[in-house]
N, C-alpha and C positions, 0 to 999 in steps of 0.2 A: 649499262650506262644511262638509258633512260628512265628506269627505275630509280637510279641513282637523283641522275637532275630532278624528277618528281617530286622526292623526300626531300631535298634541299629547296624548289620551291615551296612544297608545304612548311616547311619547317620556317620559310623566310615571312610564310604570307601567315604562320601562328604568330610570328614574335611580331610580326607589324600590329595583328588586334589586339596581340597584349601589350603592345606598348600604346598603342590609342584609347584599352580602356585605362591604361594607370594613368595616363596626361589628363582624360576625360575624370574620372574619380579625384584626381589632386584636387584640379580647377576647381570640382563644385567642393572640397574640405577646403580650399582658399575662396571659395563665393566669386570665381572669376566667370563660373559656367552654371547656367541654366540646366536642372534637374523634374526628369518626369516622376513628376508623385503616381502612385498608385492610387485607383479609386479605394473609396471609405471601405466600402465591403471586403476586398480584397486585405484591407490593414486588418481590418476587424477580423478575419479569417484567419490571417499570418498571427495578431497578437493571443489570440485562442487558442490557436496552436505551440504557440510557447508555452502559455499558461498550463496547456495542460501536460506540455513534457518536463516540467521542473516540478509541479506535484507531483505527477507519476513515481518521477525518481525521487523526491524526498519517503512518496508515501511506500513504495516498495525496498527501498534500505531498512526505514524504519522497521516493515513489516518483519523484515530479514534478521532484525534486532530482536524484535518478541518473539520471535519462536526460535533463533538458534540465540542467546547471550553472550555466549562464549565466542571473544574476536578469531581468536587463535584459532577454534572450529570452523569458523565462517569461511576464514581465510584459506583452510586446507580445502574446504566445500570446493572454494573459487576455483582453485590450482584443479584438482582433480577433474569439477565438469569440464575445464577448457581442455585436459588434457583427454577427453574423453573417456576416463573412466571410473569405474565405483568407487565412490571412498569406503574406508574397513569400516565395518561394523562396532559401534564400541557402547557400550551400557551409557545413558542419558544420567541425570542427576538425580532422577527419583527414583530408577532400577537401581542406582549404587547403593543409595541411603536403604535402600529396600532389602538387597544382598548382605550388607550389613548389619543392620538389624536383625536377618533370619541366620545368621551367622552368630552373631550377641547371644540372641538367644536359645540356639543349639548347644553353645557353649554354656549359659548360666544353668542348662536345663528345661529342657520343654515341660517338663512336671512343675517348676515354679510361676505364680503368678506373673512375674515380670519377664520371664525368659518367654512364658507362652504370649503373654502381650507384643514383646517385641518379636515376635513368631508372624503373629496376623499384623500386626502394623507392618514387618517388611511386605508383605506378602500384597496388603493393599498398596504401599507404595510400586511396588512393580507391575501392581496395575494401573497404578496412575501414569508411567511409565512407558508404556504402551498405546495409554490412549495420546500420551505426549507425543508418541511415532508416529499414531494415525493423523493427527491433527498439522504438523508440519509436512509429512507427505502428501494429504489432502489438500493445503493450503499451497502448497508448492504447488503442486498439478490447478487446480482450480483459479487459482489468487496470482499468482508471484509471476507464472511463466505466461500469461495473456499481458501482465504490465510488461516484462520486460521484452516481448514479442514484439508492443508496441514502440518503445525506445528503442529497441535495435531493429527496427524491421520497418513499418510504415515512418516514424519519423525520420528515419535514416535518408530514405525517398521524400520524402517532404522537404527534406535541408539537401538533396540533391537537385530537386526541381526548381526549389528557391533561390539558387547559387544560378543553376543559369536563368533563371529570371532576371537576376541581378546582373549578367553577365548580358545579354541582350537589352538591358535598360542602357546601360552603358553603351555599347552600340549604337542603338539609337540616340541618344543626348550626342555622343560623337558626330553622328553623322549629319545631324542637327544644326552641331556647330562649324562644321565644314560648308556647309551650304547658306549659311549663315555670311562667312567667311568670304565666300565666292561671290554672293552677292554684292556684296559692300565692295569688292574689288572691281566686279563686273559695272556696280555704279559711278565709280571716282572713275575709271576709263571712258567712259561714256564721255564723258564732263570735262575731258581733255580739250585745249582751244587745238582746234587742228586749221586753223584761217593760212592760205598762201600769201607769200608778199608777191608782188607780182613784179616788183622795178630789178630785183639781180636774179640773175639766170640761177647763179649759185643756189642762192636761197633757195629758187623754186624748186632746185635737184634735191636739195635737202629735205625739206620739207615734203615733197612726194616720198621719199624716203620713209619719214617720219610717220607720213600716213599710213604707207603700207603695214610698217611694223604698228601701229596702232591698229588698224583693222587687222591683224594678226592676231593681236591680242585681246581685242575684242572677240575674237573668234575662240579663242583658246579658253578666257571665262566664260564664255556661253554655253561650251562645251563642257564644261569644268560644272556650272551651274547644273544642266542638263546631267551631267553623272551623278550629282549631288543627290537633288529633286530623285531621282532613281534609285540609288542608295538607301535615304532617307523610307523610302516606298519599302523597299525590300525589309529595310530593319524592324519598318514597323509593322507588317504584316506579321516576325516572328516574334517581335515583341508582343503583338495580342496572341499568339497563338502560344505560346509558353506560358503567358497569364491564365489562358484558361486554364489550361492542363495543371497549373500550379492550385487553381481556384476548387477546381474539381478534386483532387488530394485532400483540400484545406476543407470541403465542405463534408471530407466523409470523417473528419474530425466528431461531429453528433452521430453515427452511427460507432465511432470508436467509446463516447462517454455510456451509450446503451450497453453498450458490450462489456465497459467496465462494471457496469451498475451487476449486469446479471452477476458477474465474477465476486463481487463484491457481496452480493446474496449467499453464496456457495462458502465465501470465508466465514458470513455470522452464522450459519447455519452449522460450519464444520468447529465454531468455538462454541455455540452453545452444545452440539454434542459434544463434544469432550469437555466442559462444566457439568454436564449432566450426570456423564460418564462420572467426574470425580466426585459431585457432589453423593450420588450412591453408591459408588465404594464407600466413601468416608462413613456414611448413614449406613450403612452395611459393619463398617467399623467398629463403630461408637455402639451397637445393639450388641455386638461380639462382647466388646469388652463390659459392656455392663451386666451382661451375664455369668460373669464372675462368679464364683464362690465368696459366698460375704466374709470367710475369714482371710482370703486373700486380701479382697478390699481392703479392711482393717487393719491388717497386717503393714500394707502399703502407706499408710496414712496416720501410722501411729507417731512417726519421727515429725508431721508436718505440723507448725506451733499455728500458721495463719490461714484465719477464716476462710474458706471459699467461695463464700457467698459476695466475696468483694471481685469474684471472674461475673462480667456481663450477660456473658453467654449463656442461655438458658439450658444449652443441654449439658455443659460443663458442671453448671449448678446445679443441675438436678443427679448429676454420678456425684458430684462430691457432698453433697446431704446426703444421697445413700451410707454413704462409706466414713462418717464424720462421726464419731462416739460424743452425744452431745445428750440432754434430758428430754427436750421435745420430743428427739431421732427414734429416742427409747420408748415414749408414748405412744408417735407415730407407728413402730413395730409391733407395740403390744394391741393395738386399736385394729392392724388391721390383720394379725395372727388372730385374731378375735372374729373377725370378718371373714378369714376363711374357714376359720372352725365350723361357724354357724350358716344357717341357709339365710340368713337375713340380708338386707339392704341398708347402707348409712348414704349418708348425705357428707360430700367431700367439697375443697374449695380448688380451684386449681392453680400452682401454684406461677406457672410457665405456660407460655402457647408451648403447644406440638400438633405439629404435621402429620395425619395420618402417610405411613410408608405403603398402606395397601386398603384395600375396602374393608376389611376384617377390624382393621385401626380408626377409630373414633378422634377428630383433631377437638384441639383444646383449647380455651381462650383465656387469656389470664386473668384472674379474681372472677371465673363464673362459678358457678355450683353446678354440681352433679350429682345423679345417684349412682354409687358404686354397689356393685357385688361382687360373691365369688360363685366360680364354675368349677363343680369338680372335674381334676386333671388337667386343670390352666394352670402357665406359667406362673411361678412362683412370685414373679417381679411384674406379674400385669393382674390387672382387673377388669370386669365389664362396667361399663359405663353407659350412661341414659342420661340423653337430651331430650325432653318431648319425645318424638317418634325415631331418633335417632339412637342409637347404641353402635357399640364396637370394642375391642378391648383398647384400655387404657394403660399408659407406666405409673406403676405405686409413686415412683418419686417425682411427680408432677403433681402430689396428690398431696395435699392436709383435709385428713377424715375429722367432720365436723360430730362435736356433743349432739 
């Protein structure tokens, strides 16, 4: 039973604060009641801490967007981590194209030029494939799960400490206004004419009367004041004491942007390795294929009526003049069939930069000169080349051998 009355007083003396802060909260959205501002710092803290929880969440969806595309995916991702467990395993977008292509070309024939092309093209896509799994699983551990650590986890506490911030502001402005209240009442009492007639007896019974319940009441807003003023005391004691604690939250906001900053290292760090990753597959690719048999080339490129030279891309251009039956193509072969016959050296112009892929590889700058030779039992489609004190081998088809 006493258990009982306990919960029914607390429960009476919850609903009385929360009816005092929504009286108190109307009043100051109607401008009837007087509102404690928070100091500058404090807003400046609170409004940083917004700022940076509505980036976070723009910039971690988005993130969530470049590395998984597929909503449908993303959406299954969600269901499964909340449910706590692994989503299935299923082949990415460039392991398909990849399985497929080595699939195409098992079927056209791995002995034909195009079947064995689409052979090593699946073959590098499935490794781009891979590094697509490193890169998303990296980014998730390193990038994705400290953002959202922070939206679900320190800001969570941030918007709980702020709510009773808010919730003792209230409070106090109430108690504020109460003792406000009492005063003005305890003044107009004062101010009462409490003067005796003195000519009828009646009167003067009255009137003592009159006084007594006046200094009663006098007594009762003084007392009334007196709880106020105490009140007031109390509220605002936890009114600074929750600001701190709210401030202290709000100021480790710069130790949460440092934290982001590192995490933020770790994501370009884990994009540039997997760019890197695909850029040398590809370059890995493009040397595969251009080591072709030239009647394959040919072969491929007999049905094609338009130029090549009109692709941008330098190393596009320089496979499709290999493989292009044209009169220069046929000078340039006989020039440099000529050049490996003989022990001599010619002077070449070149016609594309290229990147050397390793120290053995000579890079190349567009429209310089060089001196080429041949080395007996070098690749058929390379030369050696000489810059000054530089050499390394070079690609024939970055090459017009000069008269």
């Amino acid at each position: 039973m006493n258990i009982m009355d306990f919960n029914v007083k607390k429960l009476a003396a919850d609903a009385g604060t929360f009816l005092s802060r929504a009286v108190q909260f109307t009043e100051e959205k109607l401008g009837q009641a007087e509102k404690t501002e928070l100091d500058a710092h404090l807003e400046n803290l609170l409004s940083k801490a917004e700022c940076t929880k509505l980036w976070t969440e723009k910039i971690m969806k988005q993130t969530e967007v470049l590395l998984q595309p597929n909503p449908n995916a993303r959406i299954e991702e969600f269901v499964y981590e909340k449910l706590d467990r692994k989503a299935p395993s299923r082949m990415n977008n460039p392991e398909l194209l990849g399985q497929y292509m080595i699939d195409a070309g098992n079927e056209f024939g791995p002995g034909t030029a195009y079947g064995n092309a689409l052979i090593k093209c699946g073959e590098t896509q499935k490794r781009i494939g891979t590094a697509d799994r490193e890169l998303i699983q990296t980014s998730a551990i390193n990038f994705l799960t400290p953002l959202r650590n922070f939206i679900e986890g320190d800001y969570k506490t941030i918007t709980k400490e702020r709510k009773l911030l808010q919730n003792k502001r209230l409070d106090l402005d109430a108690a504020k206004t109460r003792l406000k209240k009492a005063k003005v009442v305890e003044a107009r009492a004062a101010q009462l004419n409490t003067s005796q007639p003195e000519e009828n007896n009646i009167m003067v019974n009255v009137s003592y009367v009159l006084n007594l319940l006046h200094v009663k009441w006098l007594k009762i807003w003084a007392e009334e004041v007196t709880k106020s003023e105490q009140e007031v005391r109390i509220t605002q004691s936890e009114f600074d004491r929750q600001a701190e604690i709210t401030r202290l939250l709000l100021e480790g906001i710069s130790s949460t942007h440092a934290h982001h900053l590192r995490c933020l290292n770790d994501f370009v760090e884990a994009q540039m390795t997997y760019y890197a990753q695909c850029y040398q597959y590809m370059l890995d690719l493009q040397k595969q294929l251009g080591s072709f048999p030239s009647t394959f080339l040919s072969n491929n490129n007999q049905s094609s009526s338009t130029p090549m030279q009109s692709v941008s891309t330098p190393s596009v251009l320089a496979s499709a003049s290999a493989s292009l039956p044209s009169v220069s193509n046929s000078i340039v072969t006989s020039g440099i069939s000529e050049l490996k016959s003989s022990s001599g050296s010619r002077k070449a112009r070149v016609l594309y930069d290229y990147d050397a892929a390793n120290s053995s590889e000579l890079s190349l700058l567009a429209d310089e000169v060089i001196t080429v030779y041949s080395i007996p039992g070098m690749d058929s489609d390379w030369l050696m080349g000489e810059r000054g004190n530089q050499k390394g081998k070079v690609p024939i088809t970055y090459l017009e051998l000069l008269n």
